[in-house]
MIGUMAR-478106 format. One record per atom (N, C-alpha, C, O, CB): residue number from 1; x, z, y negated. Coordinates in Angstrom, 1 decimal. Atoms other than C-alpha are relative to their C-alpha. Glycine has a CB too. Layout:
% MIGUMAR-478106
{NUM; {X; Z; Y}}
...
END
This chain:
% MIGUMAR-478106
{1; {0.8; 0.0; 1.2}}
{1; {0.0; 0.0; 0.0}}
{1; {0.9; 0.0; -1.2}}
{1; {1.4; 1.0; -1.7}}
{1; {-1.0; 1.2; 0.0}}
{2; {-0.6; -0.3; 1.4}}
{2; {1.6; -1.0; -3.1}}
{2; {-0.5; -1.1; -1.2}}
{2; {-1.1; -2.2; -1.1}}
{2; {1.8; -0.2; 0.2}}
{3; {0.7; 0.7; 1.5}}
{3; {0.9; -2.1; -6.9}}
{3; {0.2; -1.2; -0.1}}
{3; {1.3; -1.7; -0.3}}
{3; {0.4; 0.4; -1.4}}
{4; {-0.3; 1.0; 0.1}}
{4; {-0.2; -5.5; -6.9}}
{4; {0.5; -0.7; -1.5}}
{4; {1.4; -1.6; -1.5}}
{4; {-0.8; -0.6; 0.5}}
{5; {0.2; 0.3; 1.6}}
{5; {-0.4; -6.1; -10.9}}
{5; {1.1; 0.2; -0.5}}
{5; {1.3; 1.4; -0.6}}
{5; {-1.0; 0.8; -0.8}}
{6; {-1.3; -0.7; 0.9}}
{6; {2.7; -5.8; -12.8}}
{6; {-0.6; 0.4; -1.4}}
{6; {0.4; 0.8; -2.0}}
{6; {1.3; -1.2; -0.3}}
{7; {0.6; -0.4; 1.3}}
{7; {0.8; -4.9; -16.1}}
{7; {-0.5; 1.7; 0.7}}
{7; {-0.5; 2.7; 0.0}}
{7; {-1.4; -1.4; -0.6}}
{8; {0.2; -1.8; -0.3}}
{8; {-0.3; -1.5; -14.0}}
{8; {1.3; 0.2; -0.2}}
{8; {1.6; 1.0; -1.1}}
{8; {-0.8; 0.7; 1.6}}
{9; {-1.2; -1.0; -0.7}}
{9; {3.2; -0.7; -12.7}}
{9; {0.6; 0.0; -1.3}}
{9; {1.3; 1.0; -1.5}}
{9; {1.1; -0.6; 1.4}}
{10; {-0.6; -0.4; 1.0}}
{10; {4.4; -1.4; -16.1}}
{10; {-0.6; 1.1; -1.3}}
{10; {0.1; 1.5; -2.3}}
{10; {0.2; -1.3; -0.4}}
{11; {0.7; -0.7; 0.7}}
{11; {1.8; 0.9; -17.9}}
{11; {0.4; 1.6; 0.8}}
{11; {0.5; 2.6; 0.2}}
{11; {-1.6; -0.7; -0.1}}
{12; {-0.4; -1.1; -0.5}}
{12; {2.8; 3.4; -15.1}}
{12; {1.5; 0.3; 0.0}}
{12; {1.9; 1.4; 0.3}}
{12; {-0.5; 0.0; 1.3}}
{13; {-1.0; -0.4; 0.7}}
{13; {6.0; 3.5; -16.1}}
{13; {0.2; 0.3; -1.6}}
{13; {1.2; 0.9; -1.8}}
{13; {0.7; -0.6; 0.4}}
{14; {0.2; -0.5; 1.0}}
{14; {5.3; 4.1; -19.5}}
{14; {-0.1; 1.2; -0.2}}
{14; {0.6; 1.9; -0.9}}
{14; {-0.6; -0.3; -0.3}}
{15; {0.4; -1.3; 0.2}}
{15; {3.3; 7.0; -18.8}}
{15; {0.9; 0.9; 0.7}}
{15; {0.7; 2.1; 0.5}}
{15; {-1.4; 0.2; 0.4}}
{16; {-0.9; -0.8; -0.5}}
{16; {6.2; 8.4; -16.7}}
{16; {1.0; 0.3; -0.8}}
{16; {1.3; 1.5; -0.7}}
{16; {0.5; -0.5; 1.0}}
{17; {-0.9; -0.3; 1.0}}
{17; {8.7; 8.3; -19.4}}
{17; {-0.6; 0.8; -1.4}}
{17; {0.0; 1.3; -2.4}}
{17; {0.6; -1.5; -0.3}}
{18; {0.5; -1.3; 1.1}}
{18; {6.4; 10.3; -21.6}}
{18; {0.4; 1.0; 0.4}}
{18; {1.2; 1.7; -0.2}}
{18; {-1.4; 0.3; -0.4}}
{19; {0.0; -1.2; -0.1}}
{19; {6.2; 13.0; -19.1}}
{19; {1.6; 0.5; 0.0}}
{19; {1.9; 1.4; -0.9}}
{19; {-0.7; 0.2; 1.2}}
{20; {-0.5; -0.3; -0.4}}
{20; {9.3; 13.4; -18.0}}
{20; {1.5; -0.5; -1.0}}
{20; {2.7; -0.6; -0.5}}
{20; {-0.5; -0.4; 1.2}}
{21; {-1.7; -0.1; 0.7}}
{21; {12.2; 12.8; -21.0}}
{21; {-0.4; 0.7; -1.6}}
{21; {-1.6; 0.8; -2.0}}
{21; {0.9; -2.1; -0.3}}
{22; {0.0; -0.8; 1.6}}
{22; {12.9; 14.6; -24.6}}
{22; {1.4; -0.3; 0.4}}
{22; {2.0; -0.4; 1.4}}
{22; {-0.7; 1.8; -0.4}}
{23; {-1.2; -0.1; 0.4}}
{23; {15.8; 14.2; -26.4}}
{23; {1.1; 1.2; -0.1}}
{23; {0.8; 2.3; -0.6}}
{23; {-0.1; -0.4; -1.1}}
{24; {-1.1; -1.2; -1.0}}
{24; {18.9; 16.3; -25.1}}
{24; {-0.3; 1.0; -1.7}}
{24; {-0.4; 2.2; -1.7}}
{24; {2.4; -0.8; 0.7}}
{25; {-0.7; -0.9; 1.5}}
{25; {19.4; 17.4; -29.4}}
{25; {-1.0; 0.8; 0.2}}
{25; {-0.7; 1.9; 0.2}}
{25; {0.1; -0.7; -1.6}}
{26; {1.1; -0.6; 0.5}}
{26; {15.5; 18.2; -29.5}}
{26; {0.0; 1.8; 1.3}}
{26; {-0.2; 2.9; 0.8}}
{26; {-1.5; -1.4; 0.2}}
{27; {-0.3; -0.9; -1.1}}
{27; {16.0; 20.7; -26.1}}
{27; {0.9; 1.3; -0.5}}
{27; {0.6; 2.5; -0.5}}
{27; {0.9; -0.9; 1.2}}
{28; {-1.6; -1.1; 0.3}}
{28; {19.4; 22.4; -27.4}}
{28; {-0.5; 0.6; -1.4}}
{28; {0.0; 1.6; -1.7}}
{28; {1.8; -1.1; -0.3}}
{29; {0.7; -0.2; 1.2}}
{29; {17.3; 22.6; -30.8}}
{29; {-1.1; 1.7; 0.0}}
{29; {-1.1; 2.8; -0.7}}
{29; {-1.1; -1.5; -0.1}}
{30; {1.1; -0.6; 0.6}}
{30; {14.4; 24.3; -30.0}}
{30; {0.5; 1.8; 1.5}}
{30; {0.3; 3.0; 1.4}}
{30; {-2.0; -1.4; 0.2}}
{31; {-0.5; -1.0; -1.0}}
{31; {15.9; 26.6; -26.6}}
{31; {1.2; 0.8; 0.0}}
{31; {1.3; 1.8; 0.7}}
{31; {0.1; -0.6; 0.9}}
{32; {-1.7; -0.5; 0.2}}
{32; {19.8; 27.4; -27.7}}
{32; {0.9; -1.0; 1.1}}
{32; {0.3; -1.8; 1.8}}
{32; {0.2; 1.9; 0.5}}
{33; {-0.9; 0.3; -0.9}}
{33; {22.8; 26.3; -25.8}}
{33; {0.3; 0.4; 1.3}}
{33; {0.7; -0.1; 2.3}}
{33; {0.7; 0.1; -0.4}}
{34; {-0.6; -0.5; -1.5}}
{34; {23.3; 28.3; -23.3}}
{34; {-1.5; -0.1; 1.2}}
{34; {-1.4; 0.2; 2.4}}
{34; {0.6; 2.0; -0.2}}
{35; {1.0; -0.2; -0.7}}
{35; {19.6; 27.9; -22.1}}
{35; {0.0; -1.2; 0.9}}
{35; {0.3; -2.3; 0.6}}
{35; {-1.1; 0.2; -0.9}}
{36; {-0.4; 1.6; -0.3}}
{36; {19.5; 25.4; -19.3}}
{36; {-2.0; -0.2; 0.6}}
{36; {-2.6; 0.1; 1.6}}
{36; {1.7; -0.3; 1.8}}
{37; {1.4; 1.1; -0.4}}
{37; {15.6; 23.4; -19.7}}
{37; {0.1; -1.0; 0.4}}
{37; {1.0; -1.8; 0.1}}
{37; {-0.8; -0.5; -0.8}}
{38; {0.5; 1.8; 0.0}}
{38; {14.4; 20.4; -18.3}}
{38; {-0.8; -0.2; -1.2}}
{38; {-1.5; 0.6; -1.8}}
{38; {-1.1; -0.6; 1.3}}
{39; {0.6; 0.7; 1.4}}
{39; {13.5; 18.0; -21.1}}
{39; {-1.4; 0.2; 0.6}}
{39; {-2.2; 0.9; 0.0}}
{39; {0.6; -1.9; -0.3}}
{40; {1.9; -0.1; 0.0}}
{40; {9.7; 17.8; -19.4}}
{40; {-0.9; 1.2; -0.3}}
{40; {-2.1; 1.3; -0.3}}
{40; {-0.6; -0.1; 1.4}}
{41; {1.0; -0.7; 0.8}}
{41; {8.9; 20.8; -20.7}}
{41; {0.0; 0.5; -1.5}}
{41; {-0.2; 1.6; -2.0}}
{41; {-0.1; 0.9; 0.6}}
{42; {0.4; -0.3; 1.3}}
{42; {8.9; 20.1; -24.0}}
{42; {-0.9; -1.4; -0.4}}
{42; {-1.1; -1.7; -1.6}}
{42; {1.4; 0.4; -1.2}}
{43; {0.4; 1.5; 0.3}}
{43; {7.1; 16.4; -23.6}}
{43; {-1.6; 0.5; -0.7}}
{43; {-2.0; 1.7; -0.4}}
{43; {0.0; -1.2; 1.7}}
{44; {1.6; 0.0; 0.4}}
{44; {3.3; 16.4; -25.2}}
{44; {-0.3; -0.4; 1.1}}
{44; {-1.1; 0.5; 1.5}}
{44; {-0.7; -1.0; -1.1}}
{45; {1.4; 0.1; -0.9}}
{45; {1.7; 15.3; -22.4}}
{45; {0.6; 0.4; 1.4}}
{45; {1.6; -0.1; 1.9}}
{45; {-0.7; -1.8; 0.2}}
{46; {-0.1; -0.7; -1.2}}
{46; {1.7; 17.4; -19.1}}
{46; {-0.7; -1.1; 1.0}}
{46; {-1.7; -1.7; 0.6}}
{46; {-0.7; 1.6; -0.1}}
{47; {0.4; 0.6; -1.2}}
{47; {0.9; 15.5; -16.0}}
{47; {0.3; 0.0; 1.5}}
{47; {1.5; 0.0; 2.0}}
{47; {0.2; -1.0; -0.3}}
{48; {-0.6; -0.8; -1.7}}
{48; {0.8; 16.4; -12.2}}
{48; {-1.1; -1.3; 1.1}}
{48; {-2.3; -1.4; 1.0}}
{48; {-0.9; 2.5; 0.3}}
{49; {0.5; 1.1; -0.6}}
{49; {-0.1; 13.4; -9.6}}
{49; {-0.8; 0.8; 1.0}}
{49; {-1.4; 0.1; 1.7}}
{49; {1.0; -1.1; 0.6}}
{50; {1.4; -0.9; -0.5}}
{50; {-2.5; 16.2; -7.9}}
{50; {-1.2; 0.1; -1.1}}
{50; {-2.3; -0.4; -0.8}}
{50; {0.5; 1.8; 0.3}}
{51; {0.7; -0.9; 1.0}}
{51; {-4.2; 17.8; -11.3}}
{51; {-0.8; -1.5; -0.8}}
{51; {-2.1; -1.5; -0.7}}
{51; {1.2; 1.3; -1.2}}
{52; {0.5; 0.5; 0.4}}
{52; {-4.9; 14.7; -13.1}}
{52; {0.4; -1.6; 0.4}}
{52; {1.4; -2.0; 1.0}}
{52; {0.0; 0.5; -0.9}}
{53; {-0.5; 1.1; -0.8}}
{53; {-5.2; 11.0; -12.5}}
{53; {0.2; -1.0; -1.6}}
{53; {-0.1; -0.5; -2.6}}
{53; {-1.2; -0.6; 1.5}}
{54; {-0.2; 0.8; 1.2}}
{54; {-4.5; 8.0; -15.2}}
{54; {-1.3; -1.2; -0.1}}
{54; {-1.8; -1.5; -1.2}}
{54; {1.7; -0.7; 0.2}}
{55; {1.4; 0.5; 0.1}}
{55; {-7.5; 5.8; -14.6}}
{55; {0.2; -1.5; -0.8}}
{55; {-0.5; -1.9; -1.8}}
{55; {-1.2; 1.3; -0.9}}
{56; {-1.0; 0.9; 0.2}}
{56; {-5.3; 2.9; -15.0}}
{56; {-0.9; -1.6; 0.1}}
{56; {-0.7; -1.9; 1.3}}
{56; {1.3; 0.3; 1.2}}
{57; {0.8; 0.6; -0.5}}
{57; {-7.7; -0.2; -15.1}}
{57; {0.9; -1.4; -0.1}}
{57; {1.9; -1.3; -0.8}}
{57; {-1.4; 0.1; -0.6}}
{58; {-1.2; 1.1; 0.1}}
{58; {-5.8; -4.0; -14.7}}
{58; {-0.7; -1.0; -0.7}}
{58; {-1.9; -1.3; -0.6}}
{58; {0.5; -0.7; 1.5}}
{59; {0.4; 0.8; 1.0}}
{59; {-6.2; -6.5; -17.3}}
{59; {-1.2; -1.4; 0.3}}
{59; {-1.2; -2.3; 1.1}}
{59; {1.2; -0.5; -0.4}}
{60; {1.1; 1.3; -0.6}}
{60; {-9.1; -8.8; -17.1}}
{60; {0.7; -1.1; 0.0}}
{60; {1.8; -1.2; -0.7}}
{60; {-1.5; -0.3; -0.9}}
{61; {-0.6; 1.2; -0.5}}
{61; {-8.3; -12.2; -15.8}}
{61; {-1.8; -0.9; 0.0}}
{61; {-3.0; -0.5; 0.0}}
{61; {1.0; 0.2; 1.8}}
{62; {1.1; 0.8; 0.1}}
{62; {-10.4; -15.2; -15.9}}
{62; {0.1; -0.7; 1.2}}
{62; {1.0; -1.2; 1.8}}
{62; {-0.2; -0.8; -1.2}}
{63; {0.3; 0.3; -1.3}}
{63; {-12.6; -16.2; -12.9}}
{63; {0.4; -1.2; 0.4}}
{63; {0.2; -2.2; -0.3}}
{63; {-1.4; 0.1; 0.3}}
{64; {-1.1; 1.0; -0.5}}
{64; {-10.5; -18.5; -11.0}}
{64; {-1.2; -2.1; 0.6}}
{64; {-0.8; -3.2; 0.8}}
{64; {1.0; 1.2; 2.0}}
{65; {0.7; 1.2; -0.3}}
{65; {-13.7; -21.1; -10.1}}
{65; {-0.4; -0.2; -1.7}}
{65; {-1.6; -0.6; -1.9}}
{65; {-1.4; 0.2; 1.3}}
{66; {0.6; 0.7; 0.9}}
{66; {-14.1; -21.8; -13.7}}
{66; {0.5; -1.0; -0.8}}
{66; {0.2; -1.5; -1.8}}
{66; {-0.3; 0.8; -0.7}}
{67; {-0.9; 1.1; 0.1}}
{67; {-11.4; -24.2; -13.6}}
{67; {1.2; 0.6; -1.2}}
{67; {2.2; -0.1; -1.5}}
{67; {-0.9; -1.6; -0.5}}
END
């Protein structure tokens, strides 16, 4: 089972690089130095492939018998 659409897989990587990066400065900024975070928890948007889903729909296309 895998993504046929490349316009999903590319929208799902989008939304992965929200969750999961912040800028190393913004990290060392807001926690100190010596503190060791992951960048994902300072991203805006929390996301857990259990808790919520993305509801990801694929770009309309036009019906293939209409020449």
């Amino acid at each position: 089972m895998g993504i046929k659409n490349p316009q999903k897989k590319a929208k799902l990587a989008v939304k992965a690089r929200q969750t999961k990066w912040a800028p190393v400065w913004a990290v060392l900024k807001k926690h100190g130095v010596g503190k060791r975070v992951h960048p994902s928890s300072m991203t805006r948007h929390k996301r857990s492939w259990r808790r919520t889903k993305l509801h990801i729909k694929p770009r309309r296309q036009r019906k293939s018998h209409f020449g």
